[in-house]
C-alpha positions in Angstrom: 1.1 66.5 -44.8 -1.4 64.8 -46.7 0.6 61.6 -46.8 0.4 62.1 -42.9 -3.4 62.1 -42.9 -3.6 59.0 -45.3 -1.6 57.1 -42.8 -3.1 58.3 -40.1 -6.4 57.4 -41.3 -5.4 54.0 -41.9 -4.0 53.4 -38.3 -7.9 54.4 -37.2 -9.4 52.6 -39.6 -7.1 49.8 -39.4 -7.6 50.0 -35.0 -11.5 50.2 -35.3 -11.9 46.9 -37.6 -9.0 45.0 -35.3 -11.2 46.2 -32.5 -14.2 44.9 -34.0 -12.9 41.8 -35.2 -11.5 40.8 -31.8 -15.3 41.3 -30.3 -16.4 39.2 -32.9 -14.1 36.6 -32.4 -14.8 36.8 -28.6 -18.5 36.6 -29.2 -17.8 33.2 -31.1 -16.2 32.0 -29.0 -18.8 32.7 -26.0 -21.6 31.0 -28.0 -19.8 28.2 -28.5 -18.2 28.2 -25.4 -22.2 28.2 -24.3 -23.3 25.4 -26.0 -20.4 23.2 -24.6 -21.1 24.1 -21.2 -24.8 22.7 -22.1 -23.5 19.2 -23.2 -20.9 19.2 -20.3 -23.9 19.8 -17.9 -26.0 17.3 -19.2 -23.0 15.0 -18.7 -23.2 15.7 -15.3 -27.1 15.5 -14.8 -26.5 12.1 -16.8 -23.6 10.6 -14.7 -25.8 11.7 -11.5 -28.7 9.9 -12.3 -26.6 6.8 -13.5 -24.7 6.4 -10.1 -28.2 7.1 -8.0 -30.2 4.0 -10.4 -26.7 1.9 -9.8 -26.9 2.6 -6.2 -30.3 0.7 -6.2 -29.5 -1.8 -8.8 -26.3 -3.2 -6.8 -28.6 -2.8 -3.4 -31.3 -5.5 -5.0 -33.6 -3.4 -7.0 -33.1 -5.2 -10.4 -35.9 -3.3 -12.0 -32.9 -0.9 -12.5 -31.0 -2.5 -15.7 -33.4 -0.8 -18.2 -33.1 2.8 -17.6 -29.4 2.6 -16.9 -29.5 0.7 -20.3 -31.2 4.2 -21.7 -28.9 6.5 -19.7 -25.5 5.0 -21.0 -27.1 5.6 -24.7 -27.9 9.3 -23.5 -24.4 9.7 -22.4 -23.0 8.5 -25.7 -25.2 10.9 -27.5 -23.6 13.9 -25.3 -19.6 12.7 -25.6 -20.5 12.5 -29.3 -22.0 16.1 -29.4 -18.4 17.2 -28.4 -16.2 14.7 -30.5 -15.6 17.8 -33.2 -15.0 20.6 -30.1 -11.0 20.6 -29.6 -10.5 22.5 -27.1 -12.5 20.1 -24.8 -10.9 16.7 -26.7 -7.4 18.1 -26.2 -7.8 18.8 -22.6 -6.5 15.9 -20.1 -9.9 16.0 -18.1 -11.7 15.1 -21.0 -9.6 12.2 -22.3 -9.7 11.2 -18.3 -13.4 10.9 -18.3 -13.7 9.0 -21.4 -11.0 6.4 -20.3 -12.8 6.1 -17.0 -16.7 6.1 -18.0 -15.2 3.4 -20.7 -14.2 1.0 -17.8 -16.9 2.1 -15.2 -19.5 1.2 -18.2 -18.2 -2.2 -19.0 -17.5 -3.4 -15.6 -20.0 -1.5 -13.0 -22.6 -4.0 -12.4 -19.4 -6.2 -10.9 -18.9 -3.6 -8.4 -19.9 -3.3 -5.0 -22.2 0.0 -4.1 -19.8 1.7 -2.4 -16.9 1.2 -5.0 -19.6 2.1 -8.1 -20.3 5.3 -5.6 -16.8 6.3 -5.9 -15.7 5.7 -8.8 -19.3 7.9 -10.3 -18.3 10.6 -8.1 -14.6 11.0 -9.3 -16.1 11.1 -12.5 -18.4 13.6 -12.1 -16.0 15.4 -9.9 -13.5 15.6 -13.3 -16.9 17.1 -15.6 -17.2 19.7 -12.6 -13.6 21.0 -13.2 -13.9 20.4 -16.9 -17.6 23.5 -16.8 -15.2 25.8 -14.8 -12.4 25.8 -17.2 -14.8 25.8 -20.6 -16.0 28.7 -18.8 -13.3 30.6 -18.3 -11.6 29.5 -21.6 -14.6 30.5 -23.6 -14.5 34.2 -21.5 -17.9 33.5 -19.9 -16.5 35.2 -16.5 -17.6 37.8 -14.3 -14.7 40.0 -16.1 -16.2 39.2 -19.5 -20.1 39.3 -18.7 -19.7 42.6 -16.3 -23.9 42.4 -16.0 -23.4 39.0 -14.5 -20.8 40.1 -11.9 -21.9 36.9 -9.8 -21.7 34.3 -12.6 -18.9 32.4 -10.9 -21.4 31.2 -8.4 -23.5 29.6 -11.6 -19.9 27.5 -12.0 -19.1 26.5 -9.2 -21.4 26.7 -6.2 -24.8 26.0 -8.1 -23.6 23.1 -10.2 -21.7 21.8 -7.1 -24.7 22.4 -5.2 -26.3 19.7 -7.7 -23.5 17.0 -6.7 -24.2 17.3 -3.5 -28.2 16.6 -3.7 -26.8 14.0 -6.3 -25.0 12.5 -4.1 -27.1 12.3 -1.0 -29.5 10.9 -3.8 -27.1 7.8 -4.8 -26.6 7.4 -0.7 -30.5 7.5 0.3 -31.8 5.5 -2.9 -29.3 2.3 -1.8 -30.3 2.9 1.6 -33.7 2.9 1.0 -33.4 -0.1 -1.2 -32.1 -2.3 1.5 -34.0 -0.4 4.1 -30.3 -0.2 6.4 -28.5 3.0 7.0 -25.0 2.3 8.9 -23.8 4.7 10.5 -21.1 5.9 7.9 -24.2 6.2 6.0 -25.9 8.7 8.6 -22.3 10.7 9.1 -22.2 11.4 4.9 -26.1 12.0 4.7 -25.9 14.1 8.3 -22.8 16.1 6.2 -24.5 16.3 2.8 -27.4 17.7 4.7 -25.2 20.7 6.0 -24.6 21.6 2.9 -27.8 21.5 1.2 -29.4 23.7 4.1 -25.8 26.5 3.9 -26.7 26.8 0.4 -30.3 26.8 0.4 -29.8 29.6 3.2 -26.6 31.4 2.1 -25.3 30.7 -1.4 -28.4 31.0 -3.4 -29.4 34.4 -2.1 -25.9 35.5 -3.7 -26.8 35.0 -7.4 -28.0 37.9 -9.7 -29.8 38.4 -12.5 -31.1 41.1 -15.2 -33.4 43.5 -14.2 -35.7 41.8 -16.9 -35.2 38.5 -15.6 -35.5 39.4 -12.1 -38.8 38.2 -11.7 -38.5 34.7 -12.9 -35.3 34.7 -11.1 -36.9 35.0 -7.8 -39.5 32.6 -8.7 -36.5 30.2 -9.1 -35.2 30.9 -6.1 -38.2 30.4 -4.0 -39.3 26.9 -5.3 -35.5 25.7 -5.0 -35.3 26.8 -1.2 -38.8 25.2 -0.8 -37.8 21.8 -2.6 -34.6 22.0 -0.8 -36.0 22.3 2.4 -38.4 19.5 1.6 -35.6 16.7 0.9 -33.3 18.1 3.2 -36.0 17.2 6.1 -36.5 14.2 4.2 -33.5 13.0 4.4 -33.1 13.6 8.4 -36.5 12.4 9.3 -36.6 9.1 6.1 -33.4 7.7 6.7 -31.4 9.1 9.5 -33.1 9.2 12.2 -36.2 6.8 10.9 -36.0 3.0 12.1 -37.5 1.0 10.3 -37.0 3.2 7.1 -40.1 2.7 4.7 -39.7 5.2 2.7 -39.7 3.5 -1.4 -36.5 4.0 -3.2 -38.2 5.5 -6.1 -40.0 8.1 -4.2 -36.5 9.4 -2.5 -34.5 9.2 -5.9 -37.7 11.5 -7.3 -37.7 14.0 -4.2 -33.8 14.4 -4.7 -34.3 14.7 -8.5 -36.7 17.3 -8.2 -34.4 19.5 -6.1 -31.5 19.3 -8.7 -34.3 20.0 -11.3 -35.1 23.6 -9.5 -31.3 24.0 -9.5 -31.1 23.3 -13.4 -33.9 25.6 -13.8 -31.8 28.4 -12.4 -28.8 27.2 -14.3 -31.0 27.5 -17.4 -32.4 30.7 -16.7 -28.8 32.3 -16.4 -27.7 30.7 -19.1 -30.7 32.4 -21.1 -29.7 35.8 -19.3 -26.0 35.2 -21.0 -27.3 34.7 -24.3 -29.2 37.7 -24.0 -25.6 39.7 -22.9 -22.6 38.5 -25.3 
């Protein structure tokens, strides 16, 4: 009888410190998982602003070499923040962006604009993939953060939602470089448009917070939809429908920045909420 109790003490004991050891482990996992998500996201943010400043460079605006100079250093400070994380090194999105970025950084300023255009966008299509699966690896889902039950939308929507401004920024910057906007031009900037405007209507109003973040949260909200709503009519009344266009390439690039900055604002602030949670 006692011999029964002894071992079935142990089981409990031995249950409660497995249990507690696997939330530990989980939580590790989440912080990190947290802080590569960061770097990843500044990749992104980087690689925007990289294919926008090209966009003008290879459009005649030559005043561009410098700060691209500086944002390929910024980029090699980020890949380098993540050369000891293997998860995200052993994964073949990873090894795909460094291969790419390698021969898109040597050989860009050979490229034509709408070939440097591309071949940003596939890269920073490959980071967008690469945040949703860290994400879900790391157990930073809705299953996992049940007070953030909309927390997909941060992964996918919101940060697409940045690539989309990002790329009507590349667009309009080379357009309003060489002050011409074909009409393929006007049929991706007419369609990037669309999107802005569903999200700025539709997807935002879907994202949740804490109840002790709520307030800042809908701060967030409101100057987003209003920068949003300010670049979206820039772009229809600047460049699509505008002839001549005047408007200087380094006033659209900082209108479209400043919508993706009120987006990464948002993205912060839930990132904040998850530390508070795991």
């Amino acid at each position: 009888m006692v011999l029964c109790i002894i071992i079935l003490a142990f089981i409990v004991l031995f249950s409660v410190a497995l249990h507690h050891y696997k939330i530990k482990k989980q939580k590790a996992l989440q912080a990190q998982g947290l802080i590569n998500i960061s770097h990843i996201k500044r990749l992104i943010s980087l690689i925007q602003s990289h294919r926008g400043l090209s966009s003008a460079l290879l459009n005649g605006d030559d005043s561009k070499q410098v700060p691209l100079q500086a944002l390929e250093q910024q980029v090699d400070i980020e890949i380098t923040s993540l050369k000891d994380q293997a998860a995200i090194q052993e994964t073949s999105r990873w090894s795909g962006f460094i291969d790419h970025w390698g021969r898109l950084n040597k050989k860009d300023n050979q490229r034509d604009s709408e070939n440097s255009f591309k071949q940003h966008t596939q890269l920073i299509s490959n980071l967008l993939y690469l945040l949703e699966d860290e994400a879900e690896r790391s157990h930073l889902n809705a299953a996992c953060l049940i007070e953030l039950q909309t927390i997909g939308f941060v992964w996918r929507e919101l940060v697409v939602t940045t690539e989309t401004i990002g790329q009507s920024r590349a667009i309009g910057t080379g357009v309003a470089t060489s002050k011409k906007c074909s009409s393929v031009h006007k049929i991706r900037l007419s369609f990037l448009q669309q999107h802005i405007k569903l999200t700025m209507n539709e997807t935002l109003s879907k994202l949740s917070s804490l109840d002790a973040f709520s307030k800042k949260h809908s701060e967030l909200l409101q100057i987003a939809k209003s920068k949003m709503e300010f670049f979206s009519n820039t772009i229809e009344n600047e460049l699509i429908k505008a002839d001549p266009i005047t408007i200087n390439q380094d006033e659209y690039f900082a209108l479209a920045t400043d919508s993706i900055k009120a987006l990464d604002d948002i993205f912060d602030h839930q990132m904040q909420q998850i530390q508070q949670t795991i």
